[in-house]
N, C-alpha and C positions, 0 to 999 in steps of 0.2 A: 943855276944853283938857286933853290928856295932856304931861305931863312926864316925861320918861325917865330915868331913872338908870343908869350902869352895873351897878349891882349887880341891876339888872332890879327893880327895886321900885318905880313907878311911884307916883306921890304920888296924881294925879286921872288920874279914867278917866270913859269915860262906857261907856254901854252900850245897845243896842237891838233891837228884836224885828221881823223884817220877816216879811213874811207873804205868800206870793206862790200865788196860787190861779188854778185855771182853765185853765193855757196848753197849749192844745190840741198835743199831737205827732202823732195820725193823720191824715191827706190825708182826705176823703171819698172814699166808693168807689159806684162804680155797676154797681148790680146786675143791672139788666137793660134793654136800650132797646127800643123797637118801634116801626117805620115800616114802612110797605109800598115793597117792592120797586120798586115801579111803578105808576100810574096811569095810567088814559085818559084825556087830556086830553078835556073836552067840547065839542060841535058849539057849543055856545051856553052861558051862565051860566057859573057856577062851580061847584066842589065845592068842599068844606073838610079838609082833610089830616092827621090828629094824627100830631103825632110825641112819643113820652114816653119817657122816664128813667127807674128807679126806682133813687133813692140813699139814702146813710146813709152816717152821720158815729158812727163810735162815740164821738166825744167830744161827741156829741149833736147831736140833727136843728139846736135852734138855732142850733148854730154853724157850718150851711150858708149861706154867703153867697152864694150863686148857684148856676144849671145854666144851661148855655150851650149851643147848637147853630149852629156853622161850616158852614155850606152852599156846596159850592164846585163849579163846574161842571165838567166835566170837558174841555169843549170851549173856555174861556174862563179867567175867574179866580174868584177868591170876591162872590160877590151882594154889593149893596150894602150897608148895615145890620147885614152879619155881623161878629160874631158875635151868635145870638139869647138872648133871656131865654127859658128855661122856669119856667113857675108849680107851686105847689104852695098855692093857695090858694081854688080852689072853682070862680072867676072868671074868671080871668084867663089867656089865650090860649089858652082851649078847654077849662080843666081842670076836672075833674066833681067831684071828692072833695078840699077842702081838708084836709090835715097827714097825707094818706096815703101824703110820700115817693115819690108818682107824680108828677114835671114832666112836663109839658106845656107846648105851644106850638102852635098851628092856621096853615098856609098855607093860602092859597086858591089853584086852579089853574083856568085859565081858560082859553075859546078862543085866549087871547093866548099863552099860555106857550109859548117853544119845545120842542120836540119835544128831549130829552137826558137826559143822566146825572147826577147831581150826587153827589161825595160826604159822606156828612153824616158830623161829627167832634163828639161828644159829650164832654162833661166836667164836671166841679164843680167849686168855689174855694172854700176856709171862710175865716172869717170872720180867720182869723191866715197868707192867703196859701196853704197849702197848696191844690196840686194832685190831683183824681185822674188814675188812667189815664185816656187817653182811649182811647173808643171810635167804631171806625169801622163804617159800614154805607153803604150807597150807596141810593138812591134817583133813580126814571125816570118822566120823563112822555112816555108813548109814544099812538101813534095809534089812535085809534078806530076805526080800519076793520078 
């Protein structure tokens, strides 16, 4: 309990030491994506599609809380399930090299898929809400003939 006095001489006081560590101020940025332009959709089966990121969080990789990839059709609206996870753990949808800051994510594209354009819209979220840029590229499943 503090007690005031006009003369500004305070009888009891307390006092204490706060200590505030960690709190991330840069976005993550991403430094470079790669999808191919376009695929042939196949007569029969599937093929497997990688699409990857490569990001970095100066206030360090752990404090990347995700890579996302918005798939959106250009003739319709955005796919179902969008927006998607990319991994960065060895595993996990498609990815070869876990903690090498390469996300990745595998679409399969099949006889089924229609013939179009989609735009893909890449980004990252850390772990305190920041945004990076997003980056756009476009991606086409065109015909085999």
């Amino acid at each position: 309990m503090i007690t005031p006095s006009l003369s500004g001489n305070n009888q009891n006081f307390a006092q204490a030491i706060i200590t505030q560590t960690g709190v991330p101020i840069n976005a993550p940025e991403i430094l470079e994506v790669n999808n191919p332009t376009e695929v042939e959709r196949p007569s029969n089966g599937e093929i497997l599609v990688p699409f990857t990121s490569k990001v970095r969080d100066i206030d360090g990789q752990n404090n990347i809380e995700g890579v996302f990839l918005r798939l959106i059709s250009q003739t319709s609206r955005e796919v179902a399930n969008s927006p998607f996870e990319l991994f960065d753990n060895g595993n996990s949808g498609g990815d070869q090299i876990a903690s090498d800051s390469v996300y990745t994510v595998t679409f399969p594209v099949s006889s089924n898929n229609e013939l179009q354009t989609y735009d893909i819209l890449y980004y990252a979220k850390d772990k305190s809400g920041l945004v990076s840029d997003t980056v756009r590229t476009t991606f086409s499943i065109v015909d085999n003939e």
